[in-house]
C-alpha positions, 0 to 999 in steps of 0.5 A: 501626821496630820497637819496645817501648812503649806508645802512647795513641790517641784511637781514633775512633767507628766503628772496632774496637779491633782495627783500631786496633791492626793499623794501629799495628802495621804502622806500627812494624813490629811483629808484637806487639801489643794493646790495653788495654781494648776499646771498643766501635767506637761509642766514641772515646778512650782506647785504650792499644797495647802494642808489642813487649817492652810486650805482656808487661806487659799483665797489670798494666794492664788491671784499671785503672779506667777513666773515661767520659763518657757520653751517655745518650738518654732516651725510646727502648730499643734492642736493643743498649743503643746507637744502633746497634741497633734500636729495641725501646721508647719512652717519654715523657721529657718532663716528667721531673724533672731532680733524679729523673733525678740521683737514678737516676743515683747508685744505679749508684754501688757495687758489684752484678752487671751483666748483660752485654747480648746484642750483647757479644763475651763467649763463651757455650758458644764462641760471642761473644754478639753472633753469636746476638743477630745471629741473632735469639737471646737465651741464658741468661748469668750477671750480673758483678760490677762496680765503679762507683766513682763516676757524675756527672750532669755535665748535662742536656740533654732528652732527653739526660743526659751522665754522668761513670762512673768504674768497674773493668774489665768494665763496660758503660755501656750497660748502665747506660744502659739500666737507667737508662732502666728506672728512670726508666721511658722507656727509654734507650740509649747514644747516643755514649761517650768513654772519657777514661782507662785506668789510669794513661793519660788522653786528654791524652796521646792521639794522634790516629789520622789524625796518627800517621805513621811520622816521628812515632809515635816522638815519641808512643811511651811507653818501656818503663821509663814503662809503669807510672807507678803503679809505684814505680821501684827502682834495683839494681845489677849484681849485683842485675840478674844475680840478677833476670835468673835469676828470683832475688828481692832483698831490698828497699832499706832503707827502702823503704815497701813493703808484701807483695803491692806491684808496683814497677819495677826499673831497671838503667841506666835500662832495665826490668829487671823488674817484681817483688813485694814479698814477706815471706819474713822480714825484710827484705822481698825483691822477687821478679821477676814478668816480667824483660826483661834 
């Protein structure tokens, strides 16, 4: 049952990204596989798997924004920012003003630098940080920029604040989970995370991962030509599609509102042909082929 496409699991909590993705893999038979975006295993949601020809597309999906739905424990720091990890503070939360929590909450609004917490999978000298952290070391690493495009108290709940973050890729909410208890001055961790859309993929199209079988994987698989909604579709020709095929750009349709630098899907019989740029090599503009699967 090999195949190409895009299927959206609703990955539990307390598995790897990773191990999701090898089960949908042998389920289709297929040996390409990956996922877009890693969630952390205590996180559940949205966790897109490119198939087959689909793995080739990954590049123009995962610098997405993503939306979460966070639940941030108020009173207790840990050393991972999560529940997982080992209690390394605590402080009072009671009596905390709710409309000072809201207002903590907002200034991780914008864009700033966000230092990646130690039990992280980003390498440091070769070695994931997590590694050290497990032996007991802490390392010198250099802040990220991040895009917090908007967060949202959604309620209150003492000693809990669920929050609603929607952000650009290599964020970490539980870095602001922690930071937030930082601010307030009680600590905090990440006590549960859903990660409720990916790019243009969002948990109502998620399947969940104990329904998937090999009768209905199928019936949950996004087709080749769909994996990109957010790119606008351009039919061509046969012609057109001899041209792509030997990596040859095409000029643009008339009257396509197109601007340089803009992504649009070529189709050819309704199969993908191609996913090209919009390119001002004069006039008219010309669409230039980035991946072709002719």
């Amino acid at each position: 049952m090999a195949a190409s496409g895009i299927i959206v699991v609703n990955k539990p909590a307390g598995i790897t990204s990773r191990r999701v993705t090898d089960q949908v893999s042998r389920l289709f038979r297929e040996k390409k596989a990956g996922h877009l975006g890693t969630l952390d295993p205590l996180a559940s949601g949205v966790l897109p798997v490119a198939l087959g020809s689909a793995t080739r597309l990954i590049r123009f999906l995962e610098g997405g924004d993503k939306v979460y739905e966070a639940v941030v424990r108020l009173g207790t720091a840990t050393d991972t920012y999560d529940a997982e990890g080992r209690v390394v503070s605590e402080g009072e939360w009671r009596g905390l003003d709710p409309a000072a929590v809201t207002a903590a909450v907002s200034t991780f609004q914008g864009e700033g630098y966000q230092l990646p917490p130690m039990h992280s999978a980003i390498k440091k000298d070769g070695r994931r940080l997590y590694d050290l952290a497990r032996q007991g070391l802490e390392v010198e690493r250099a802040p990220r920029r991040v895009a917090v495009f908007s967060v949202i108290t959604v309620a209150i709940a003492p000693p809990d604040v669920m929050v609603r973050v929607r952000c650009g890729p290599g964020t970490y909410i539980r870095s602001i989970a922690h930071d937030l208890g930082l601010k307030l001055g009680c600590g905090a961790h990440l006590a549960s995370l859903v990660r409720s859309a990916s790019g243009p993929f969002t948990i109502g199209e998620a399947v969940d991962l104990d329904t998937l079988t090999p009768e209905t994987a199928a019936l949950h698989l996004i087709p080749l030509d769909q994996c990109l909604p957010h790119f606008p579709a351009v039919e061509i020709s046969t012609d057109q599609a001899a041209l792509i095929r030997d990596g040859v750009a095409i000029p643009a349709p008339e009257g396509l509102p197109a601007a340089p630098g803009q992504m649009f899907r070529l189709i050819h019989n309704g199969a993908l042909a191609a996913v090209a740029i919009a390119a001002n090599r004069g006039y008219p503009l010309v669409l230039r082929p980035l991946r072709v699967f002719l």
